[in-house]
BAKE-713610 format. One record per residue (C-alpha): residue in three letters; y, z, x. Coordinates in steps of 0.25 Angstrom, whole numbers, plus 2048, in hexadecimal, padded with zeros to 3 digits. Each point is the difference from the previous one (the first is absolute). Example, Ala and Ser with C-alpha at 12.3 -4.5 7.8 and 13.67 -1.06 7.14 Angstrom:
! BAKE-713610
ALA7EE81F831/SER80E7FE806/
END
This chain:
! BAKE-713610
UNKA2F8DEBDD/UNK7F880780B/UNK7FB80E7FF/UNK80080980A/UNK7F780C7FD/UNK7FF80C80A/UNK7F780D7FD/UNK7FD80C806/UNK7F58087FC/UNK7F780C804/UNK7F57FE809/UNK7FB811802/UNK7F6800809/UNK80180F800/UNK80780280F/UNK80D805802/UNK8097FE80C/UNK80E803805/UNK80A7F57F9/UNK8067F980D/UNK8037F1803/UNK7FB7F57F8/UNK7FB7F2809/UNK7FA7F47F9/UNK7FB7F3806/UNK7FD7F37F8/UNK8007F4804/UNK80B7F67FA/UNK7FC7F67F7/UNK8097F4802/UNK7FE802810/UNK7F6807804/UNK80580A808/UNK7FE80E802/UNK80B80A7F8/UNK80280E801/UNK8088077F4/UNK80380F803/UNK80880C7F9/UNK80380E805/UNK7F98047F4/UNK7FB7FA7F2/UNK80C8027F6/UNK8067F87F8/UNK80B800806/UNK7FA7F980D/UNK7F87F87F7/UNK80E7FA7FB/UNK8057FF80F/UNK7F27F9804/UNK8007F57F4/UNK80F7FC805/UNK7FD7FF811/UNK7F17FA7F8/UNK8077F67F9/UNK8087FB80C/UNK7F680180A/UNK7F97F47F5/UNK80C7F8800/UNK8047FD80C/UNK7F07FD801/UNK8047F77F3/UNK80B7FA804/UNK7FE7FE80F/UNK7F47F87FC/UNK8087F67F7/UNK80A7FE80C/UNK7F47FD80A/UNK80380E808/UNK7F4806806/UNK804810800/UNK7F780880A/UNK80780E7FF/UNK8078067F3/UNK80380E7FD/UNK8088047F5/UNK80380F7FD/UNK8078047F2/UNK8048117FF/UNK80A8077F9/UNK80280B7F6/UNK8018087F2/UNK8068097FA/UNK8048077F1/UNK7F88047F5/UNK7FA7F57FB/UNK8017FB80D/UNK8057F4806/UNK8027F880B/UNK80B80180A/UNK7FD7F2803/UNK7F67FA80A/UNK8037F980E/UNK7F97F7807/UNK7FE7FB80F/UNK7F87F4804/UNK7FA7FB80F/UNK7FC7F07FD/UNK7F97F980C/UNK7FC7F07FE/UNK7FD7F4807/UNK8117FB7FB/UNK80D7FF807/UNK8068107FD/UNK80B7F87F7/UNK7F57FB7F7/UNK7FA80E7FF/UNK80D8077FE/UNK8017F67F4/UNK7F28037FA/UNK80380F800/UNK80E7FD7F8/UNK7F87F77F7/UNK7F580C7FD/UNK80C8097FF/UNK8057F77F4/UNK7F47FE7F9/UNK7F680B802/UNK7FA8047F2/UNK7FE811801/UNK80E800806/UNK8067F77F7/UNK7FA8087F3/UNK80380D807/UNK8107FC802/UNK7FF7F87F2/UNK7FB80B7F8/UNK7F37FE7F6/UNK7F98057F5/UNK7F580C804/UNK7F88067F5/UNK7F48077FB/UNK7F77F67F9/UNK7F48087FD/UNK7FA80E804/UNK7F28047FF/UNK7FF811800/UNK7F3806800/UNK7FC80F801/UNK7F6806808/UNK7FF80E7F9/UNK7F78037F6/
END
């Protein structure tokens, strides 16, 4: 089985700044192409809403490929919200713009099949286990 490790870490270079909107380029390893990710703001929250429109955005890419679709325009943009104490989600919509070089019944037909088998969606609706594997606490007093 694949792993899929994520971190964040911090990276104090002593400046401060307003919090605001948070816009990332990379360029995307299966094609190539340039890739913007931006949040409102860096929570968890629009982390969570950022892997599921991420995870999409890469599979139509994925699965376009293995049908012989060229796609030279996606956006895909997830949001919702959360409430309670501890909180949770009140669920998480998403929209989709496909463009390709393929008849519009053949892209209507790639976004059904991502909308079946996307994995952060899928493992989001199915449930999953989340835990705490090891914490490492340090104090800077003396």
């Amino acid at each position: 089985m694949d792993s899929y490790e994520a971190s964040v870490r911090t990276v104090d270079d002593g400046s401060i700044a307003e919090p605001g909107p948070v816009v990332v380029e990379l360029r995307n390893a299966r094609t190539g192409q340039r890739q913007q990710f931006s949040m409102a703001e860096f929570t968890g929250g629009h982390l969570l809403h950022l892997a599921v429109a991420g995870c999409i955005y890469n599979d139509l890419f994925r699965e376009a490929a293995t049908q012989g679709i060229t796609l030279t325009e996606v956006e895909v943009r997830a949001d919702g919200a959360f409430h309670g104490d501890p909180c949770v989600t009140t669920g998480i919509g998403y929209t989709i713009h496909v463009q390709g070089e393929a008849p519009k019944s053949a892209l209507e037909a790639l976004v059904a099949h991502v909308e079946r088998i996307a994995e952060v969606p899928s493992a989001i609706r199915l449930g999953g286990d989340v835990r705490l594997t090891s914490a490492k606490v340090v104090s800077t007093l003396a």
